[in-house]
C-alpha positions as a Markdown table, in Angstrom:
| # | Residue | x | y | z |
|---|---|---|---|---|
| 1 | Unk | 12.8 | 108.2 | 101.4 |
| 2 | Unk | 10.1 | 107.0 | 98.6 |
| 3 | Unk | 8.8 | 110.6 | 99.3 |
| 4 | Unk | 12.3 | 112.2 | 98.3 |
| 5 | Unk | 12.8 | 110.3 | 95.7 |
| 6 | Unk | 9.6 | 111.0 | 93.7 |
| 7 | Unk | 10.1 | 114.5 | 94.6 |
| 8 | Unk | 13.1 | 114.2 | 93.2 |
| 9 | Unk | 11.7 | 112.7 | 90.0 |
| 10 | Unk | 9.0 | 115.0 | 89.5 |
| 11 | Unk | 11.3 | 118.4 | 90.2 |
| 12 | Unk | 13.9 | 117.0 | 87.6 |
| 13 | Unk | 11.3 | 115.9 | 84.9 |
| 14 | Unk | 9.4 | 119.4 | 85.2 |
| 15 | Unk | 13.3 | 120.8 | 84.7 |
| 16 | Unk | 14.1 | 118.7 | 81.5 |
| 17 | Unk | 10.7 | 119.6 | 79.9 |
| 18 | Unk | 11.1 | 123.2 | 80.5 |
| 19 | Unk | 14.7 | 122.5 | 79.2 |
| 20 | Unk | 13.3 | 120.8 | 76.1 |
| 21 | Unk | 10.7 | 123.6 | 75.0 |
| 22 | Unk | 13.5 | 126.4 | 75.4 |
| 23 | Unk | 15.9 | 123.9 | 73.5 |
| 24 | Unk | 14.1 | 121.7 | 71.1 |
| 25 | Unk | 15.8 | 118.3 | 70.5 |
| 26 | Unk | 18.0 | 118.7 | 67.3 |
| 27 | Unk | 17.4 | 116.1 | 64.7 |
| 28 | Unk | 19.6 | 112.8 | 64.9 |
| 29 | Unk | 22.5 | 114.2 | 62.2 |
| 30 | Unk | 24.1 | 112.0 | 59.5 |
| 31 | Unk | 27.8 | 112.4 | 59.5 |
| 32 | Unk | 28.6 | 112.5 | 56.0 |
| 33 | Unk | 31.1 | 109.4 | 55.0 |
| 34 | Unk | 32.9 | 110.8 | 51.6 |
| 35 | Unk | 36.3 | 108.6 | 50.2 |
| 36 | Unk | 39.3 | 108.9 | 51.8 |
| 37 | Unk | 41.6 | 111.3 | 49.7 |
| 38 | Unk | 38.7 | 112.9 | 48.0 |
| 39 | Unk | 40.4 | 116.1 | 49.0 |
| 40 | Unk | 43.5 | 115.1 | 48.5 |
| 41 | Unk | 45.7 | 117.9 | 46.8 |
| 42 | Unk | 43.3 | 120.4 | 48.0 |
| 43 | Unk | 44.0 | 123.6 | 49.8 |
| 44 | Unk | 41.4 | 124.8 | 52.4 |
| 45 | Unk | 41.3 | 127.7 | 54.9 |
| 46 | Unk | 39.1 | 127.4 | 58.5 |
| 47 | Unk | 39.0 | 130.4 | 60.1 |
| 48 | Unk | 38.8 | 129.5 | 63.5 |
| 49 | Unk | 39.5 | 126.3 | 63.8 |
| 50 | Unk | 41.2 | 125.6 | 66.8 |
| 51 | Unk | 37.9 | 125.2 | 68.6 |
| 52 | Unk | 34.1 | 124.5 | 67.9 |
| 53 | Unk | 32.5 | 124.1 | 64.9 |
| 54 | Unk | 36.0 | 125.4 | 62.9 |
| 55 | Unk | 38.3 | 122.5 | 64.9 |
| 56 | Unk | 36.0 | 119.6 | 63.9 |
| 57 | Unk | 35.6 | 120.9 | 60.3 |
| 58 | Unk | 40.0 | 120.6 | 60.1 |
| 59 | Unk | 39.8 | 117.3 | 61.4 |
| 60 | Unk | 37.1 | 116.0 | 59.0 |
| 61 | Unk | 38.9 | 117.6 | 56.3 |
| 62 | Unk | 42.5 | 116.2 | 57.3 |
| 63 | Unk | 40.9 | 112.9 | 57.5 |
| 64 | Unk | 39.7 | 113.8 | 53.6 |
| 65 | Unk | 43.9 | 114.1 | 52.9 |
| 66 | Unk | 43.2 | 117.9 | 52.3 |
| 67 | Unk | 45.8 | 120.6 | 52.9 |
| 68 | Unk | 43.9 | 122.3 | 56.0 |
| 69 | Unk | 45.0 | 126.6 | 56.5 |
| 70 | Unk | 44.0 | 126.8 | 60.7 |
| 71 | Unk | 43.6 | 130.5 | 60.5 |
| 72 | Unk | 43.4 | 131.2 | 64.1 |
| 73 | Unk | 43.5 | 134.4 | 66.5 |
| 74 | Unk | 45.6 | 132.4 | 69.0 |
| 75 | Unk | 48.8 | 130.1 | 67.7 |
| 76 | Unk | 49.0 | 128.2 | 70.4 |
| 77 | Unk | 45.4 | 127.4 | 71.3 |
| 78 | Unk | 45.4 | 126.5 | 67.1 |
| 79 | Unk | 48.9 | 124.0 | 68.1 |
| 80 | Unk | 47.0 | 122.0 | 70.9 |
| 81 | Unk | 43.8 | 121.7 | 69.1 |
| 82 | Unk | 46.0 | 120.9 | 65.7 |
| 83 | Unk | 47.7 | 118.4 | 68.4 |
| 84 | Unk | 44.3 | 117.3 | 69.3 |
| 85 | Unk | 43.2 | 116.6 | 65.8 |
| 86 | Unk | 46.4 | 114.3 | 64.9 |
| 87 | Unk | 45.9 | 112.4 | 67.6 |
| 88 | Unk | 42.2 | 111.2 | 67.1 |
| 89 | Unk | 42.9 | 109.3 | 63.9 |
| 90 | Unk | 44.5 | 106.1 | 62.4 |
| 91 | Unk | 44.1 | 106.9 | 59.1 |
| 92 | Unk | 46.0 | 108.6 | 56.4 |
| 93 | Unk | 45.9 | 112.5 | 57.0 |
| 94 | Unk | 46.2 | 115.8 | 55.0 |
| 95 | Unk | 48.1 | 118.6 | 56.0 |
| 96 | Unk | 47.7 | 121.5 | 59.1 |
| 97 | Unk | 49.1 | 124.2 | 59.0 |
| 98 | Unk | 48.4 | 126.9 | 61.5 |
| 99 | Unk | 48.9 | 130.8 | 60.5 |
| 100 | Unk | 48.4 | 133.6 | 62.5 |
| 101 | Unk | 44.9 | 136.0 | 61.8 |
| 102 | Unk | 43.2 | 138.3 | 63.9 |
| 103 | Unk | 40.1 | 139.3 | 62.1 |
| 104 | Unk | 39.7 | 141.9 | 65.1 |
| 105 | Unk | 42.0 | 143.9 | 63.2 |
| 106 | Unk | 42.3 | 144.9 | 59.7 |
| 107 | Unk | 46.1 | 145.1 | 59.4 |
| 108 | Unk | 46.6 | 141.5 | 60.8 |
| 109 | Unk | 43.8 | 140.4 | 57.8 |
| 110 | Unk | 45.7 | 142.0 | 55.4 |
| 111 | Unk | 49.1 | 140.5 | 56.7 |
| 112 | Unk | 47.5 | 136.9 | 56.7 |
| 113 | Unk | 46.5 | 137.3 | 53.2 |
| 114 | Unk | 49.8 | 138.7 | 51.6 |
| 115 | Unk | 51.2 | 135.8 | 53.0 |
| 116 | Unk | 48.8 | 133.6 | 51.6 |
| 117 | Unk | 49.2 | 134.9 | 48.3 |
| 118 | Unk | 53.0 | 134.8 | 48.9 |
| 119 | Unk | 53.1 | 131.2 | 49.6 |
| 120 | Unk | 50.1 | 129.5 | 48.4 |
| 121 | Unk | 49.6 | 128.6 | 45.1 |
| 122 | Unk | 46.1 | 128.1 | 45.4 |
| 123 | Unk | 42.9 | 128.1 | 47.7 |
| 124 | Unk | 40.6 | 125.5 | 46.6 |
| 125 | Unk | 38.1 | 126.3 | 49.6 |
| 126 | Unk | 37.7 | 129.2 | 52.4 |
| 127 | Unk | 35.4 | 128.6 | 55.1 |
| 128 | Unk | 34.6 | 131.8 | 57.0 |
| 129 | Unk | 33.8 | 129.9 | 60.6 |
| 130 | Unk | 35.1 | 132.2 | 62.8 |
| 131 | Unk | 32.9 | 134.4 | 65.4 |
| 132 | Unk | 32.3 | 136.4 | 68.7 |
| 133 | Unk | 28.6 | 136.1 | 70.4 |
| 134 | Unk | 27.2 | 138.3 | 72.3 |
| 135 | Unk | 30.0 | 139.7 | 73.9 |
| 136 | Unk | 30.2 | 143.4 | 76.2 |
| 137 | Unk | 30.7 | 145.9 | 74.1 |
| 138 | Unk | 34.0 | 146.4 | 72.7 |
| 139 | Unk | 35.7 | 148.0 | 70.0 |
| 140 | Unk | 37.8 | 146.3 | 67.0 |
| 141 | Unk | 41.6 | 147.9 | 66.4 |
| 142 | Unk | 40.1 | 149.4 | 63.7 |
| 143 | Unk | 37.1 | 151.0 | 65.9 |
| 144 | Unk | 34.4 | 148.7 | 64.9 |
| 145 | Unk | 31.9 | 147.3 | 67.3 |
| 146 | Unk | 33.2 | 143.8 | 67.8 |
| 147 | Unk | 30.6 | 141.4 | 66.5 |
| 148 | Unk | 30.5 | 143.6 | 63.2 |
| 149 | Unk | 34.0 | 143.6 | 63.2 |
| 150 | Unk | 35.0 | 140.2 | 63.6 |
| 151 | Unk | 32.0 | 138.2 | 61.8 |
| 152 | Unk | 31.4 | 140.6 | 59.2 |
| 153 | Unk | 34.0 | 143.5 | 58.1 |
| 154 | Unk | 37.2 | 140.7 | 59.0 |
| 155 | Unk | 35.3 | 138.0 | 57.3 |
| 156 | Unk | 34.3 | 140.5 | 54.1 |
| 157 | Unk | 38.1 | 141.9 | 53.8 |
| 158 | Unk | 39.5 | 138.4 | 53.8 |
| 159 | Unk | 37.0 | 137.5 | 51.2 |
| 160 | Unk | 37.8 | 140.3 | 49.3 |
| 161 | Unk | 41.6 | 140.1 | 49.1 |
| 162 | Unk | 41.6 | 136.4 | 48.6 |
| 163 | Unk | 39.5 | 136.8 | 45.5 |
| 164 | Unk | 42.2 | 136.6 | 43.1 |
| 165 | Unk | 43.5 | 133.4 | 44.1 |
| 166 | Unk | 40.3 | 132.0 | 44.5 |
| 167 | Unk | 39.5 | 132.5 | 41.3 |
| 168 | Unk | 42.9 | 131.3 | 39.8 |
| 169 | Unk | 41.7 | 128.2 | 41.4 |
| 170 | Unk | 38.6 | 127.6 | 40.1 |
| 171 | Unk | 36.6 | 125.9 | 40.1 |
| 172 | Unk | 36.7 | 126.8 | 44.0 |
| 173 | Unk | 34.1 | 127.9 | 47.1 |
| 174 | Unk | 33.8 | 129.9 | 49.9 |
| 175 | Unk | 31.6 | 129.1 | 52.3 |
| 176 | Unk | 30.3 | 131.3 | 55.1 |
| 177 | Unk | 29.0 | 130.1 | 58.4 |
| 178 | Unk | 25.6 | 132.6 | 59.7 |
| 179 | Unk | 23.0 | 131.6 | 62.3 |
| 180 | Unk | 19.4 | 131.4 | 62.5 |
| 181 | Unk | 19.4 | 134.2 | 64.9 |
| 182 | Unk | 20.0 | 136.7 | 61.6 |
| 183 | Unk | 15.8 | 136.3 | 61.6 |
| 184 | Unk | 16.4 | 138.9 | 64.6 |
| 185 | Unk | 18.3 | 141.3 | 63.1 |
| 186 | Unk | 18.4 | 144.1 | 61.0 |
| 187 | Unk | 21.0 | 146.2 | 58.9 |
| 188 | Unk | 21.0 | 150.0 | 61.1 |
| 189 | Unk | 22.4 | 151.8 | 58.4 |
| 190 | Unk | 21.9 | 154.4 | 60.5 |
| 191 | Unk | 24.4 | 153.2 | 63.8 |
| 192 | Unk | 26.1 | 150.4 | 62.1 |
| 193 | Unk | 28.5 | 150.6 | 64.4 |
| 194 | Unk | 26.4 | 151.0 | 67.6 |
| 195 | Unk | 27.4 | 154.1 | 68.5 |
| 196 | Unk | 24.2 | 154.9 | 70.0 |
| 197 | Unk | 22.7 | 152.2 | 71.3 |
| 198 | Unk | 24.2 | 148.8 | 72.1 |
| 199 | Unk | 22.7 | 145.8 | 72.1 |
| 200 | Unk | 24.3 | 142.7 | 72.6 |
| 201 | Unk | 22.0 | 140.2 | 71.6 |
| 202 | Unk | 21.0 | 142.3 | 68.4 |
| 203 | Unk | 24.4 | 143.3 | 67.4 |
| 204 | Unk | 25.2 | 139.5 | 66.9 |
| 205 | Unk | 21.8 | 139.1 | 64.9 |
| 206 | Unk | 22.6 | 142.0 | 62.4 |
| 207 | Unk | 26.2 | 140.5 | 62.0 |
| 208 | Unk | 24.5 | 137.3 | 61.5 |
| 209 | Unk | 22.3 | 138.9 | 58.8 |
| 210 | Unk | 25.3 | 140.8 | 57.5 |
| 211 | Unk | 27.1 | 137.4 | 56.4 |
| 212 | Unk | 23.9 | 136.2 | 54.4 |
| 213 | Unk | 23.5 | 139.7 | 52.1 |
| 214 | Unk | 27.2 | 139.3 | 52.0 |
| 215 | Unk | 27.0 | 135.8 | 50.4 |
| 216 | Unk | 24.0 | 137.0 | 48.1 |
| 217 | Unk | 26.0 | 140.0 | 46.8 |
| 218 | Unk | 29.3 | 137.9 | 46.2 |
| 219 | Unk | 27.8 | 135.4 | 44.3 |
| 220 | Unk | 26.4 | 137.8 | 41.9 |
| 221 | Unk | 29.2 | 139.1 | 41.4 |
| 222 | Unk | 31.2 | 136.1 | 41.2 |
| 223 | Unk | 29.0 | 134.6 | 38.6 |
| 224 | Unk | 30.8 | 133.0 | 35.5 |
| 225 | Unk | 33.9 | 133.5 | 37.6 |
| 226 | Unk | 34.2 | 129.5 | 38.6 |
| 227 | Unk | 34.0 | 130.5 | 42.6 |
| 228 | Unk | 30.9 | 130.1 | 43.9 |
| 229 | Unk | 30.1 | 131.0 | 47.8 |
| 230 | Unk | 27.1 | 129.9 | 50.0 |
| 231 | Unk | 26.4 | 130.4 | 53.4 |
| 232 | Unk | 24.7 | 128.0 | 56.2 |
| 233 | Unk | 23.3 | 127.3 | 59.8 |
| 234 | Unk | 24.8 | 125.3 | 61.8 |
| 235 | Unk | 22.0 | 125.1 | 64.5 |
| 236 | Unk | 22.6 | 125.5 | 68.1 |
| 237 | Unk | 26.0 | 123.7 | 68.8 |
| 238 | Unk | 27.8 | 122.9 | 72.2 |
| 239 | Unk | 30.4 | 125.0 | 71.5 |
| 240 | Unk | 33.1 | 128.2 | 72.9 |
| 241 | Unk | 31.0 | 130.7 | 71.4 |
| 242 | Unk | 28.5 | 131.3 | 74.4 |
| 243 | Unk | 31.4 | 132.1 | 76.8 |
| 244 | Unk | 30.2 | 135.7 | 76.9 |
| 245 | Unk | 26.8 | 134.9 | 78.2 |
| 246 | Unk | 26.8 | 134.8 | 81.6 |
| 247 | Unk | 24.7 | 131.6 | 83.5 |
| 248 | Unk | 23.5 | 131.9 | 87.0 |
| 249 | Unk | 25.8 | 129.5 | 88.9 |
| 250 | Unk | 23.0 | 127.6 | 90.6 |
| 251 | Unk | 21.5 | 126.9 | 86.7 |
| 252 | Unk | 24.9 | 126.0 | 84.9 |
| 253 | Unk | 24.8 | 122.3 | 85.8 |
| 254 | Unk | 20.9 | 122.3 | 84.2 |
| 255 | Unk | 22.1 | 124.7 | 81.6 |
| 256 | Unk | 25.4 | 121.9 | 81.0 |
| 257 | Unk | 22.6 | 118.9 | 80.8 |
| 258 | Unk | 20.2 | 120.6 | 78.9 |
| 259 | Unk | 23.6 | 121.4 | 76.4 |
| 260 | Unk | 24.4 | 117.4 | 76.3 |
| 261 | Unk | 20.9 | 116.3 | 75.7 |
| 262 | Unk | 19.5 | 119.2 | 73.2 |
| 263 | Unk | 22.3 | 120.9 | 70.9 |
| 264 | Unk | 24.6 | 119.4 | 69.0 |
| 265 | Unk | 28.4 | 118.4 | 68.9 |
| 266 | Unk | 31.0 | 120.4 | 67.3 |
| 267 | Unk | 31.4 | 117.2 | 64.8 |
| 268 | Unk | 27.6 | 117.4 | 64.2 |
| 269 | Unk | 27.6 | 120.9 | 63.5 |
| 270 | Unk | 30.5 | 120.4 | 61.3 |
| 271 | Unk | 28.3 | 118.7 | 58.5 |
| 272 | Unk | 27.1 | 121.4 | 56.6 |
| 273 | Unk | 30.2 | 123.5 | 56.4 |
| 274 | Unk | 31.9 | 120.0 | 55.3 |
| 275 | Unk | 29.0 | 119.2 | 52.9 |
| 276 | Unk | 29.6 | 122.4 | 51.1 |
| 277 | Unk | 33.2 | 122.5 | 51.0 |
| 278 | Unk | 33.5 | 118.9 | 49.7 |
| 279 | Unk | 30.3 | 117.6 | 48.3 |
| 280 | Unk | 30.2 | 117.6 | 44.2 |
| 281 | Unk | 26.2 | 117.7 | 44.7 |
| 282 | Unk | 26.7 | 121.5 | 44.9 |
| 283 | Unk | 28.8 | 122.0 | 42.4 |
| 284 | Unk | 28.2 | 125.2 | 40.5 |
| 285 | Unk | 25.7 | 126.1 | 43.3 |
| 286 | Unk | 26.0 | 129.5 | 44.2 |
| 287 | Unk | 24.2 | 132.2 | 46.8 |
| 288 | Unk | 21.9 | 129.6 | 48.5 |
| 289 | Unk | 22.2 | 128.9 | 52.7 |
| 290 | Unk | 22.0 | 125.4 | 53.8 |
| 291 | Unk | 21.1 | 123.8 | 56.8 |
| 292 | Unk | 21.4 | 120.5 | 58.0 |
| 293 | Unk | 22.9 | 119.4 | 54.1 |
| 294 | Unk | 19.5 | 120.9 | 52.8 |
| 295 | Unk | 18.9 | 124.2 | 51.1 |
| 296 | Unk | 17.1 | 126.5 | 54.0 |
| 297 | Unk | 14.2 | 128.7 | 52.3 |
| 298 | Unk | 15.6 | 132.5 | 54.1 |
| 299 | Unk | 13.4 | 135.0 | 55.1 |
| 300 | Unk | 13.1 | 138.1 | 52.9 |
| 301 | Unk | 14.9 | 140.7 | 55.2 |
| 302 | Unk | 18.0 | 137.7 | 54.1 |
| 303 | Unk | 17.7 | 137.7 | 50.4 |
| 304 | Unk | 17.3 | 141.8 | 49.7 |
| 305 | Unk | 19.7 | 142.6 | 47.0 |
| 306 | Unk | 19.4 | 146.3 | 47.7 |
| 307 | Unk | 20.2 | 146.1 | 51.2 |
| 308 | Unk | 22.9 | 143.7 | 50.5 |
| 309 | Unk | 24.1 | 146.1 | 47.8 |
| 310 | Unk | 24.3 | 149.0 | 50.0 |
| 311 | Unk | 25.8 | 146.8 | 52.9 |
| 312 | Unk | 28.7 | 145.9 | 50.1 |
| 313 | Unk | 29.0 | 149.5 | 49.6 |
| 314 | Unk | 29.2 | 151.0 | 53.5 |
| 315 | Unk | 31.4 | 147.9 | 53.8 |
| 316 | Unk | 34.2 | 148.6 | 51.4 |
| 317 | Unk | 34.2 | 152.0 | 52.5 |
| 318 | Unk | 35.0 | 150.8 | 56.1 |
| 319 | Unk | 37.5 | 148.0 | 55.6 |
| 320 | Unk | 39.4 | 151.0 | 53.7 |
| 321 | Unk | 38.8 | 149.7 | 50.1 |
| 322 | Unk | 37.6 | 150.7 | 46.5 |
| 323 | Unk | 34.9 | 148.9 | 44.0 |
């Protein structure tokens, strides 16, 4: 029995250390504390936040009194989570509402926003969350390849034809949510679209990549304009978007405790995005990426402005529009 047991202890401990040098312990995170009703009267858009990262972000933000836009792919996945989200607190609360976008396709984008400009006066903040990871390869309505598609091309033509009332708002952000894994990627101006060759681990890098050069472009040209837009990491989070990558069965419980002791909750990953939607210390900050509150120093393939120019270019050209 004393034998199993210590066989036992030293087969799990060798587990948990491999665990820990694949997933290094994330840094004890701060949740921000700001005054209640410091967004009160305060319009902000989520793209998907009925789960994850997006669906703690509402919740902190509804807590802050603000007016919270759930733009989700699925209405009633986004009624259960807004659901969710009431019933967690005591206090005082904003506004959710939940509107219909499916940034898989460009006509539901454009739909979403007409509304939007139809029946919103104004859009203080808009927090471009959403994302697909790593999933099989797949095509947009629109014939994109799906990681593109979604976390780029949806993500830029939302931008784009909110831009108006963003800046009829001002002073007002956007903030756009990329991943470390960009340091993987690369623009292939040549196969943009995969045609090729696909890989899915890559393709989510370059989109990844995509959202930083997008964030450095758009704050050039947003500057004197009152909107400013940066971008952040969140880290590795336990969330919804790893549902594509497929887990031996036999590892998935080690896989699950290595996920409750090494990444982060959805509320912990939710600082950044809150701290740069809310926070008056980066006020008139424009075209940085932040992580963990902090300005993150990017690698150069990240802060190219000619790449990012000629990504702006191909990128207008796809979502069907004209500089």
């Amino acid at each position: 029995m004393a034998t199993a047991v210590l066989i036992a202890a030293v087969v799990g401990g060798g587990v948990l250390l491999v665990m820990r040098r694949l997933f290094p312990r994330q840094n004890a995170v701060k949740l921000l504390q700001y005054p209640a009703g410091m967004m009160r009267d305060k319009t902000v858009i989520v793209t998907g936040a009925n789960s994850g990262i997006g669906k703690a972000l509402a919740g902190e933000l509804l807590k802050l009194q603000a007016r919270v836009i759930m733009a989700c792919r699925d209405r009633q996945s986004a009624a259960e989570a807004a659901r969710d989200i009431r019933g967690h607190s005591d206090t005082e609360l904003g506004e959710l509402v939940i509107k219909q976008l499916d940034l898989a396709s460009l006509q539901s984008v454009r739909k979403f926003c007409q509304e939007i400009q139809e029946k919103e006066p104004k859009i203080d903040v808009l927090v471009n969350n959403a994302g697909v990871y790593q999933c099989p390869y797949s095509k947009t309505e629109d014939g994109f390849e799906m990681q593109l598609g979604v976390n780029h091309l949806g993500h830029f033509l939302l931008t784009h034809l909110l831009l108006d009332l963003l800046k009829s708002s001002a002073p007002s952000r956007v903030v756009v949510v990329s991943s470390k894994l960009y340091k993987y990627g690369r623009i292939n101006f040549d196969d943009l679209n995969s045609e090729t060759k696909y890989n899915k681990a890559f393709c989510y890098s370059q989109s990844k990549l995509a959202n930083l050069l997008f964030t450095l472009e758009l704050a050039q040209r947003l500057e004197g304009s009152g909107v400013t837009v940066n971008a952040l990491t969140p880290g590795i989070v336990r969330t919804r978007l790893g549902r594509h990558v497929r887990i031996p069965l036999l590892a998935k419980p080690l896989f699950y405790l290595a996920s409750l002791l090494f990444f982060k909750s959805p509320l912990a990953g939710a600082q950044t995005p809150l701290y740069l939607a809310c926070s008056p210390e980066v006020e008139g900050v424009s075209g940085k990426c932040f992580a963990n509150c902090e300005e993150e120093e990017l690698l150069a393939k990240a802060t190219d402005e000619q790449a990012a120019k000629r990504l702006w270019d191909v990128s207008m050209r796809m979502v069907g529009l004209e500089d």
